[in-house]
C-alpha positions, 0 to 999 in steps of 0.5 A: 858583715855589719854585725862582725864589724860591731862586735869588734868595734866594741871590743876594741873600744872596751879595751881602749877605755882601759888607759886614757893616753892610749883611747887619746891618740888613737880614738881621736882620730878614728873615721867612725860615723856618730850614729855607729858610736853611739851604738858602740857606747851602749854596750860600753860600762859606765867607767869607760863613757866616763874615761870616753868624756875625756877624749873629745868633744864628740866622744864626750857628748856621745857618752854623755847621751849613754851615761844621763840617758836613764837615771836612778838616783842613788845620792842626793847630788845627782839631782844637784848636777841636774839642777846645775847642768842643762846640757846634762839635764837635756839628755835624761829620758828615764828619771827615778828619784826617792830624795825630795829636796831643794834641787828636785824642782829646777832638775825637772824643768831642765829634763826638757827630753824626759819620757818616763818620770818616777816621783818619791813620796812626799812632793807637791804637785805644784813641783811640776808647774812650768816643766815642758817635757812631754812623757810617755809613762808617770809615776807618784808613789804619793798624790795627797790629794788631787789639785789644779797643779796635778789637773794642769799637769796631766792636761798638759801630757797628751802622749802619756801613755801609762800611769801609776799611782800608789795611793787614794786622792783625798779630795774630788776628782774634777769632771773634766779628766774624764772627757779631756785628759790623757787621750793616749791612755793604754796602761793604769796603775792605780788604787781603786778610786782612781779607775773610773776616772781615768777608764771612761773614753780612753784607749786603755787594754791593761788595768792593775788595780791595787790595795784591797776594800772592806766595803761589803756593798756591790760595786758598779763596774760599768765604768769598764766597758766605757774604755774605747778600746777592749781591756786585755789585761785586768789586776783586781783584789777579790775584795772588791769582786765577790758580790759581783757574778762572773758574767755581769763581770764578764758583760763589761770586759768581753775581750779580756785575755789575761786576769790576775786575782789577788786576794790580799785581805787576811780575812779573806777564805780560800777553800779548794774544795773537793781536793782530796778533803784538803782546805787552805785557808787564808789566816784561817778566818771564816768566810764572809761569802756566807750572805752571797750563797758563794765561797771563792772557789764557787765564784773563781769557777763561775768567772773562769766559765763566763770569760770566753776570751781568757786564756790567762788566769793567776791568783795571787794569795798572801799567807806562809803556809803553801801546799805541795804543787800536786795539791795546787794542780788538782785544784786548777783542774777543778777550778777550770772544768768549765772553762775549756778555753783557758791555756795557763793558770798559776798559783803565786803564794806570796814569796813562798810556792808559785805554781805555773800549769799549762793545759796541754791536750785538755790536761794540766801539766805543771811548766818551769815558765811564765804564760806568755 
């Protein structure tokens, strides 16, 4: 009965924001219960809560709730507005901006109800001194280097929940984001640099690490068994993994579910051996697995044995020149012959060719939807 009484409620407000005098003298006047228009509003378009502001003041503050909830600047005066207009700056709870100007500063010390922050590229850190919101997700498409501004900020923000940050920092991490800061952290997103600072002691169970290394000396991934809580979901380039065995890899993420292998160097091989005497090389450059006694493919196979926990498995390759689906197939076939307990491996080439395989009754078969 609720849900039929809301779909009409929509529908008559739908038509009603279609002439201002007709909303005016009948709207104005409706019994509905604010928690009921708000729900109304949100199946509303923006040119409706726009003709709705003008109506009354409840109308108004209820779809001005809608309209600044989640803002995507697209012009450099909607940050203006922000900066202008505290009771509009209240309401916002998302903010994405690319501008960096004069008025981004004061808009952020105004969103005083902001959870989920996108900063462009080029701000200083200092930009976010005296803002008071308390956020659940962050995102810096740049950090120049990490200073106190950044340090302050992050210590102040105990209910952020999930991180992105596109770039390196510069300079030194201090210690004390290790054993203080961000204590609700379940989400990263970040260069390399920036995991084991921000793994150690928090609760995290999704890691995406981007960018790839040119470093040819192994790397200590101890720093992931330091998470208080088992990482489910993992996102590494092979750069950083091939001299490290899968069961060492194995050792420090026993609980992982679903891992995601990019392989983003050019100069990176990718073999599929033992495929009807096919070969898919990456740009075509020879292997620098040849120290390690290891091509990719030995080493996919190996990793894919020692995670007894994974049901998930995708590679993610670069390049333009992608195989037939049953050339991918026959590959995931080898690939996981002694990984029994994997249910789903995709093949993503780039903008080109994704192919999804789901083990059905111990047989790949090719699927039309993602793993879950």
């Amino acid at each position: 009965m609720y849900l039929i009484s809301f779909r009409c409620s929509y529908s008559f407000v739908d038509r009603l924001c279609m002439s201002q005098s007709h909303v005016t003298t009948n709207i104005a006047n409706m019994p509905i219960p604010v928690d009921v228009l708000l729900e109304i509003l949100d199946y509303v378009v923006k040119a409706g809560l726009a003709t709705m502001c003008r109506v009354n003041k409840i109308c108004c503050s209820c779809s001005q709730d809608i309209l600044y909830r989640d803002i995507y600047v697209e012009t450099p005066k909607v940050q203006q507005t922000l900066a202008q207009s505290t009771h509009l700056a209240r309401r916002v709870r998302s903010f994405d901006s690319c501008y960096n100007n004069r008025d981004l500063a004061m808009a952020l010390w105004n969103m005083t109800s902001l959870r989920i922050l996108k900063l462009p590229i080029g701000i200083h850190m200092k930009i976010l001194d005296g803002c008071t919101f308390k956020l659940d997700s962050f995102e810096c498409a740049h950090v120049h280097n990490y200073n106190q501004s950044l340090e302050n900020f992050l210590s102040s923000q105990p209910s952020l929940k999930c991180v992105t940050f596109h770039t390196d920092f510069s300079s030194t991490v201090s210690s004390s984001l290790e054993a203080t800061f961000l204590p609700n952290l379940t989400r990263i997103n970040a260069t390399f640099p920036w995991l084991p600072y921000l793994i150690p002691g928090r609760p995290l169970s999704e890691v995406i690490s981007t960018g790839y290394t040119f470093n040819k000396h192994p790397i200590d991934f101890s720093f992931f068994a330091l998470s208080t809580t088992p990482i489910k979901k993992l996102t590494i380039d092979y750069s950083f993994l091939y001299s490290t065995p899968g069961r060492l890899l194995a050792s420090f993420l026993p609980s992982l579910t679903h891992f995601t292998l990019t392989v983003l160097r050019y100069d990176t091989p990718f073999k599929f051996r033992g495929v009807s005497g096919l070969y898919l090389y990456n740009y075509s450059i020879l292997s620098n697995m040849a120290q390690f006694g290891l091509d990719i493919d030995d080493w996919i196979e190996n990793m894919l044995a020692a995670f007894a926990s994974l049901r998930v498995f995708t590679i993610e390759l670069t390049g333009n020149q992608p195989y037939p689906s049953e050339i991918y197939l026959r590959y995931i076939t080898t690939a996981s012959c002694q990984a029994p307990h994997l249910e789903y491996f995709t093949i993503h080439h780039g903008n080109f060719h994704t192919v999804r395989c789901k083990r059905v009754n111990a047989n790949w078969v090719v699927c039309e939807y993602p793993a879950p």
